[in-house]
NUGU-709824 format. One record per atom (N, C-alpha, C): x, y, z. Coordinates in steps of 0.001 Angstrom, whole numbers, plus 500000, padded with zeros to 6 digits. Each point is the difference from the previous one (the first is absolute). Layout:
N
XYZ
...
% end
This chain:
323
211867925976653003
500849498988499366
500036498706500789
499738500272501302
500165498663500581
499020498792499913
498711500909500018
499122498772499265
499711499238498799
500941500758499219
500370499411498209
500888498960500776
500897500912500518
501169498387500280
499917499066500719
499304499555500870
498702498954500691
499574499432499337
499143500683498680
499139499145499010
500930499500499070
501017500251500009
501010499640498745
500369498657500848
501014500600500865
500268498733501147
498801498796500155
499189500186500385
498899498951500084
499760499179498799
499937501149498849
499843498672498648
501041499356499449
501603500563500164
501060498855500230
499566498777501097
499862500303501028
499743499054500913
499397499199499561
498470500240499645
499236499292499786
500497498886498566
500594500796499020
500401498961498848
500757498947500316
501578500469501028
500647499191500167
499423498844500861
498243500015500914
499956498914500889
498858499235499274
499296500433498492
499560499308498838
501221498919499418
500580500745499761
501600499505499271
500295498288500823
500093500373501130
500426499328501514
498878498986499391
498960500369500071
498850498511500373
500053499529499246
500083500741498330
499886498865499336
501277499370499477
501372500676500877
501197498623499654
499743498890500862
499097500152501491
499555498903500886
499191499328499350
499321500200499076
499122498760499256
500407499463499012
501108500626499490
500685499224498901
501037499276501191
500205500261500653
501153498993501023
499858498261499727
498982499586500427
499728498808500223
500166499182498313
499796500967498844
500004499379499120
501959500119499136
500443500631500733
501267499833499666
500959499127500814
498799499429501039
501227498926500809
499302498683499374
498711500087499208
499472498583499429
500953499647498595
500186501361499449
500587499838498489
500853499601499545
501452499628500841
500832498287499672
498839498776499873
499301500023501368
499616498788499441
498983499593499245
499093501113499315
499032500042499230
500744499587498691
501847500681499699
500778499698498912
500296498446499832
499574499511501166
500909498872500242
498821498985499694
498784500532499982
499012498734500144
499530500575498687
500035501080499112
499662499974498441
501154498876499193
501246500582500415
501114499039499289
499568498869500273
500092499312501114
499600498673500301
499013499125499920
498851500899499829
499303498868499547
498716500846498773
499837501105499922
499105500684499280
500869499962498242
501317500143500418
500389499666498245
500558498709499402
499838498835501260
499878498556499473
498608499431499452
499227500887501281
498396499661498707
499573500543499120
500880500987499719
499598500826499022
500589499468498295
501279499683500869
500409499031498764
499331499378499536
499388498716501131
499276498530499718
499238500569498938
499377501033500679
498429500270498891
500605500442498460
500911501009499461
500003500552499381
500499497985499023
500763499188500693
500526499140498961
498842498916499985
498440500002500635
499387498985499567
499480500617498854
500243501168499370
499501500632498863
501175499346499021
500967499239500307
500831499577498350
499799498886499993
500824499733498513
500304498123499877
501501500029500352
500579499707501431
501013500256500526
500431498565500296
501140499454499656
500725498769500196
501338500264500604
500767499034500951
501079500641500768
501156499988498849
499806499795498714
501673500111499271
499429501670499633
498961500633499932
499464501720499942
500609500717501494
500267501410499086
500493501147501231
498316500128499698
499347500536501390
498739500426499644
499357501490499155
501770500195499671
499286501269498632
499919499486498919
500288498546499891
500092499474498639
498785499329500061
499535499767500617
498506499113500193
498776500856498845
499263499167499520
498722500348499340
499006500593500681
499090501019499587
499055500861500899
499051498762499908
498945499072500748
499204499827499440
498263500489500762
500084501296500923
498862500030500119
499746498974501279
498413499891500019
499459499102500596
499558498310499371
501404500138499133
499477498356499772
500625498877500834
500504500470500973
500938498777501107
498502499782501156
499425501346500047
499018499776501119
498971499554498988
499236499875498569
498823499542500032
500440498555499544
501191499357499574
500456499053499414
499836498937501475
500274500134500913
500323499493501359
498883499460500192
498598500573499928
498576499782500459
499442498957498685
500798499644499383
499976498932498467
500753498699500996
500958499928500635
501018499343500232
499423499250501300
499567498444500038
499491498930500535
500900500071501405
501008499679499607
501029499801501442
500071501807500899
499847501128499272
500175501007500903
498570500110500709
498731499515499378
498952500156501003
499786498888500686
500934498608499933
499883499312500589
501160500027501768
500632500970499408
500724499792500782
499556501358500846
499435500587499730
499169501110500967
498992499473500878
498952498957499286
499222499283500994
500431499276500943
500956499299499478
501188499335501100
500554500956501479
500473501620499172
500652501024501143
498457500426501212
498977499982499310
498830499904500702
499852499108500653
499887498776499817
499113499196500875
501370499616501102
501611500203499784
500660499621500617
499856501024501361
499927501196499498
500185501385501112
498957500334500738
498497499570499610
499019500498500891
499907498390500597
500188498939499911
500029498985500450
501199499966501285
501405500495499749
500988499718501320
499787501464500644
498974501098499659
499841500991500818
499527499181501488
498086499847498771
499189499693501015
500161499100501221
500935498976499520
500254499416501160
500648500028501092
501755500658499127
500257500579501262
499783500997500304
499221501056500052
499319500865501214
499235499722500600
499182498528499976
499023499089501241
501064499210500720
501025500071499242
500674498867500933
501012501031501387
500602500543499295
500534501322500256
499587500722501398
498622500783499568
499088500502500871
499752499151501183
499466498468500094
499849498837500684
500927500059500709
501275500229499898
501135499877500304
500661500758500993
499540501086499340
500278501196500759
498887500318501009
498700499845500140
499143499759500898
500277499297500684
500898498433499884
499981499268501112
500889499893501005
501261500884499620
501431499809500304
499673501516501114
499310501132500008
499700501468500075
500052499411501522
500885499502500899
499984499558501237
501316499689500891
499713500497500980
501135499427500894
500214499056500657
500752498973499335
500609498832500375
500798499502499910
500691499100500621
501398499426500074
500068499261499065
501402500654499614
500556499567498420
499228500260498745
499600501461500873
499417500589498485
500696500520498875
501158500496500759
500678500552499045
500650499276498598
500607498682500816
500515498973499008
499347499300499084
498679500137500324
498816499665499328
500078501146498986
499384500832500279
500015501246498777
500723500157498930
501883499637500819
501088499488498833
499800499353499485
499386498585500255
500176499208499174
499165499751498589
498950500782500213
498952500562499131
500266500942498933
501284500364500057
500176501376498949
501288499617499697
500996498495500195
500814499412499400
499823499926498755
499300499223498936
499213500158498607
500402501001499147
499662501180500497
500352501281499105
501454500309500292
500936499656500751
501032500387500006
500881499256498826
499638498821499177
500360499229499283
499947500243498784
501159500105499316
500180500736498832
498620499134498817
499629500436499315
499090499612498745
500644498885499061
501054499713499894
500886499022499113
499811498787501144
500347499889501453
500439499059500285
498386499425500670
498799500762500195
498981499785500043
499181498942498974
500323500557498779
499862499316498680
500537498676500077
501115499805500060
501040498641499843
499423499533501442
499584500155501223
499842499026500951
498170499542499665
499324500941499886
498945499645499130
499264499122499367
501111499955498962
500303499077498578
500431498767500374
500606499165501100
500046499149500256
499336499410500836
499540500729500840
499209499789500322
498559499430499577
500136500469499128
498702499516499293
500791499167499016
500944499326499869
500703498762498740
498978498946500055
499652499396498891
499077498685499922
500006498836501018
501611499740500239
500587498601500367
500701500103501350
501133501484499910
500335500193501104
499682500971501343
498934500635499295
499311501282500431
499278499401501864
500370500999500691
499323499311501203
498008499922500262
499872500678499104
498104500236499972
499900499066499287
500230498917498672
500012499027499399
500233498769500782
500938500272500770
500705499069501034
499160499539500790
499471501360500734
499257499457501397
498460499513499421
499776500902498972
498410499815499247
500088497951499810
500859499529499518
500434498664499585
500210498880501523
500590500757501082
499998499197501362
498557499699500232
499370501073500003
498363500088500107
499045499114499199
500549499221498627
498618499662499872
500030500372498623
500198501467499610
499252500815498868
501462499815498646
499233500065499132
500793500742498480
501024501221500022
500378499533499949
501339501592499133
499107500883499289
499853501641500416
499255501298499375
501446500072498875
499580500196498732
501009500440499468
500001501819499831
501300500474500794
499251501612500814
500255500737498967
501553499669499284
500456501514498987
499876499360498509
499230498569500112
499945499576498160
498966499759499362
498392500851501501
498600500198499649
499917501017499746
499326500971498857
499371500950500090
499581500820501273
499280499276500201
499140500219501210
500671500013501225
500627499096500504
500704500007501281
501495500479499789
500083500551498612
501710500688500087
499241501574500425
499031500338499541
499566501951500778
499393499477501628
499673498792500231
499481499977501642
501689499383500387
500884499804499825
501400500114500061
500253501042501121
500162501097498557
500884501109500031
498987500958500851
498831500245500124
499109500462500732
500175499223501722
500642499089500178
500168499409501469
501338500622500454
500940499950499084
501674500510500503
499984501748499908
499350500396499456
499715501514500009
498737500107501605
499351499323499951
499440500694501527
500615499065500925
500888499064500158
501178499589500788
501134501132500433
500186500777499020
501423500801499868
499039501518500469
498721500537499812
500283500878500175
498593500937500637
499127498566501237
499163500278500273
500758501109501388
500903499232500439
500792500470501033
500137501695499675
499982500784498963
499914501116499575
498643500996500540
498885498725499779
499299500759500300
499292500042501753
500352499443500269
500290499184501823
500433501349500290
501571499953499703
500856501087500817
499398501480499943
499203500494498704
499225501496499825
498708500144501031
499325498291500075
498596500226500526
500391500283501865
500660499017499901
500814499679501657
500414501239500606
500839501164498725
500691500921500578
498540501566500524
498916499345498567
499132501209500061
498310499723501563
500428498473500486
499098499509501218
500547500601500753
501091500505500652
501410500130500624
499738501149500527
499831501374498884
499810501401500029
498390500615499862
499413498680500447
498203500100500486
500033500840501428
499271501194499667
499695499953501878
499067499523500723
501051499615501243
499569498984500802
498988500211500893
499255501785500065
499175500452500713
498466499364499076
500137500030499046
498907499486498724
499571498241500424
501460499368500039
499505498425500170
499782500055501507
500394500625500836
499671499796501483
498388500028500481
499884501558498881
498391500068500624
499060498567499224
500421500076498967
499609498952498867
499722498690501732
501145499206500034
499961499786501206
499044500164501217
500056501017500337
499054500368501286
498639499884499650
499627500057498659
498821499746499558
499215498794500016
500863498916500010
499736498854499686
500425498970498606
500456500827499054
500417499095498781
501281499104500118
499510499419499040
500872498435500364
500989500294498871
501521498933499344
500750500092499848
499785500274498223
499156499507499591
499445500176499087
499106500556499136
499130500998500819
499497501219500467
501128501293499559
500768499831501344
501101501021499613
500675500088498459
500292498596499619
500692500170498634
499512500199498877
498586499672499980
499197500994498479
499375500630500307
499509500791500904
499475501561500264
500680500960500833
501496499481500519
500935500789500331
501202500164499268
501022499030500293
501103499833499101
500192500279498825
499098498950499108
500336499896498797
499161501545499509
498967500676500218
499788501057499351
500956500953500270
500765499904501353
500998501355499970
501372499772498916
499906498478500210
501276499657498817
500161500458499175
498604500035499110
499793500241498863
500967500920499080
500409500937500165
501107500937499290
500427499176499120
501113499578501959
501291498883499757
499647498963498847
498924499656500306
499537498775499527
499747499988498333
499494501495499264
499984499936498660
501410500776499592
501316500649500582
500823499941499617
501123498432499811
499583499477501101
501012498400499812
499239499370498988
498576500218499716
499504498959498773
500766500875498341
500073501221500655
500521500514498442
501252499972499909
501166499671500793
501291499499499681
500036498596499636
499442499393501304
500085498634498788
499116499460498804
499223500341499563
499478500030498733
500747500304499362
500855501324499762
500563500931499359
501435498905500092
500806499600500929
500896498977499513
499867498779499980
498221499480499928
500041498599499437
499850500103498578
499592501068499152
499960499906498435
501450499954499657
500913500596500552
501713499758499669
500444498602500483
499483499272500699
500510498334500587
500988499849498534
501047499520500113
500594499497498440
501068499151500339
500802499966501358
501336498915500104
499114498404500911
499401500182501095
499573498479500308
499134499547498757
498974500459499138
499354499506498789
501097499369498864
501023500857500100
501176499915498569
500670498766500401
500368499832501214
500310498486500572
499452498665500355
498560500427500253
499272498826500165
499605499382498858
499436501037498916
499456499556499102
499974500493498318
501115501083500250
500460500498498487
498427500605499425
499197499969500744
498639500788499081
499335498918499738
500327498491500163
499310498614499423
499066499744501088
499542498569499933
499925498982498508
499513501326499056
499895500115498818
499515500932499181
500243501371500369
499293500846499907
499174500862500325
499852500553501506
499624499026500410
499007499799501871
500117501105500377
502051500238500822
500142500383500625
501033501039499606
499455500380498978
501147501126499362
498897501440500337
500492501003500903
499754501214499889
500581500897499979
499086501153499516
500945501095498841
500713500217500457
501069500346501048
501181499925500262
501125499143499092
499578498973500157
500659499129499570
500522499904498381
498374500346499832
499505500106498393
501139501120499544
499973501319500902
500419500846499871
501850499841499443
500382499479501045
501557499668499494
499835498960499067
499284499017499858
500789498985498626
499798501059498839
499210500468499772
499399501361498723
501764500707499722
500006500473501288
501518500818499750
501394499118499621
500091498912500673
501044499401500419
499877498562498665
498762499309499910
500233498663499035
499404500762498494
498868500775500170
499743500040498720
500502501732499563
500572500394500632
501105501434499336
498983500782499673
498809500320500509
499057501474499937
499982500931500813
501015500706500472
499655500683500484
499167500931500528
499011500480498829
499037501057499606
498887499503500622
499813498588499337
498708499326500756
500234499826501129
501129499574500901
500063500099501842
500189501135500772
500129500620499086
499427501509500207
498388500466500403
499733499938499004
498471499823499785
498954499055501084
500685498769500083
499385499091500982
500541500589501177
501071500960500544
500438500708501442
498902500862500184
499481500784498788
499235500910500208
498633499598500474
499567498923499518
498900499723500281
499909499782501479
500903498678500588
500200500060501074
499851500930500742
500712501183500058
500104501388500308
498505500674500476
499062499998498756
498889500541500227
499408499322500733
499958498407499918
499062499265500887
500403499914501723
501144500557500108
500249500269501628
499670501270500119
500166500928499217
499456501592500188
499081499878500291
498567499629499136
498390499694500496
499982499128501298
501221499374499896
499463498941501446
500002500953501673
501170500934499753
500379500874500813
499312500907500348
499481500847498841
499077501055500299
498432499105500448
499283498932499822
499092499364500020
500300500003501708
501390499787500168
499674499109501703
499814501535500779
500952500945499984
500209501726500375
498476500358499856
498948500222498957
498700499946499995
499431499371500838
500196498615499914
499344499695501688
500401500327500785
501264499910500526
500482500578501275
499414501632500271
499926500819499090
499274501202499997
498459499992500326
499815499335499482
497618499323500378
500212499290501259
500589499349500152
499834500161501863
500660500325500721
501062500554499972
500070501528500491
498989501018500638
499545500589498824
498688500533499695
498834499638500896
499700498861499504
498799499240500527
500488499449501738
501186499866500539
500300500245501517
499583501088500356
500420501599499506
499502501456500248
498867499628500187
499535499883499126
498088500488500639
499347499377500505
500244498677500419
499631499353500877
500503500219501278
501144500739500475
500309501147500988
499462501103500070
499753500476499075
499328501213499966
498169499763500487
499377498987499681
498714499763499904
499871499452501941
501181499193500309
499924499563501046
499878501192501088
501085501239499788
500314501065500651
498751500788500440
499124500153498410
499137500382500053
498904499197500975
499853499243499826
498767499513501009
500277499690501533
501316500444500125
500278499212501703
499681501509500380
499179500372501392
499808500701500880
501355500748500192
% end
């Protein structure tokens, strides 16, 4: 009998320390599950909304159960509509235009400052003042800045010699405007990421770099800037990702004018809801938005994954051939 009751004993044992492991692997997911509740409520059934109402003809005097089904005619009607693809080319050329620059300016920046010297620090502050400045009052100092008559760039352009640029009542120079006060306000953004990611370089890498013989410039595109790199395509995909939303310094400088110019879908986005009462369609135009940062996101994560990748085996190939 005693070896029945051993084997009996043992396969209790054994169930209850099955039992055991797998309440330890459900553990971790019952201390995530407030806030998994908290981030479906919060933001998984506000877009879920958006989407389900760019499917009506929804106006704000409609509860949105009273709204009309209509399908996909808000999204193919939109791609008919002059000002919504105009104002997409606009959200384009505005966002890959104040990327590109400030992350050369940025980077530059942060390469040059990556030093110890007196009154560096206050220096550094004073460089990332810009972004601390709310978006409304950016706009309004801006905007007068650039005034015809009293504007100080008109002003001094006129001490000099030259003509008055007319900045926010050209086409043309109201988007090279708003493209100057956006990488004014928020190159400093990308300074402070590159600055912080030179910072957490190791210093055994630039030393030998160093002992080798390379010069200062040397080090920074075949040392630095390739280890950056991560850093470097996550800060390009935040600000991309909140230069297509830009909507309060544009809404102040220039209301979306002269015409057209400088209206992007953001912008586009609220007059739709707010002047012309469609809901359904600024719906529809959110969504689009939506997808075109999704592809932008997964596009940059894909690269960041290919060289990744392509770092490995060029470690691996190196490994291989060194003695």
């Amino acid at each position: 009998s005693t070896p029945l009751y051993s084997s009996a004993a043992s396969d209790v044992y054994k169930r209850q320390l099955m039992k055991s492991s797998s309440l330890n692997k459900l553990t971790p997911y019952f201390f995530i599950a407030p806030a998994g509740l908290v981030l479906a409520l919060g933001l998984l059934y506000p877009i879920s909304y958006m989407m389900y109402a760019s499917f009506l003809d929804w106006n704000p005097s409609q509860l949105i159960g009273e709204a009309d089904w209509v399908g996909l005619k808000n999204y193919s009607t939109l791609w008919q509509d002059y000002a919504f693809r105009e104002s997409l080319w606009v959200t384009l050329k505005f966002a890959f235009s104040v990327v590109f620059i400030e992350m050369i300016l940025g980077l530059s920046l942060a390469l040059l400052l990556d030093r110890n010297m007196r009154g560096m620090s206050a220096l550094r502050t004073i460089f990332i003042l810009p972004m601390m400045i709310a978006p409304i009052v950016v706009g309004l100092m801006w905007r007068y800045m650039y005034h015809p008559s009293i504007g100080v760039f008109n002003r001094t352009l006129n001490s000099l010699g030259f003509e008055s640029i007319p900045w926010l009542s050209d086409s043309t120079w109201a988007l090279i405007s708003i493209i100057i006060a956006d990488i004014w306000q928020w190159t400093p953004f990308i300074f402070i990421l590159c600055l912080a990611a030179l910072q957490s370089l190791p210093r055994s890498t630039l030393e030998a770099a160093r002992m080798d013989g390379a010069n200062a410039w040397q080090q920074a595109f075949y040392i630095k800037i390739p280890l950056m790199m991560p850093v470097l395509i996550v800060t390009l995909l935040l600000r991309l990702i909140d230069a297509f939303k830009v909507l309060e310094v544009i809404l102040v400088m220039t209301n979306g004018g002269p015409g057209l110019s400088t209206e992007i879908i953001a912008l586009r986005i609220s007059r739709t809801a707010s002047e012309f009462r469609e809901l359904g369609v600024a719906a529809a135009m959110s969504n689009y938005l939506l997808i075109l940062l999704l592809l932008l996101t997964l596009s940059m994560f894909l690269y960041n994954r290919f060289i990744e990748q392509h770092r490995a085996k060029s470690f691996n190939a190196i490994g291989k051939t060194s003695p």
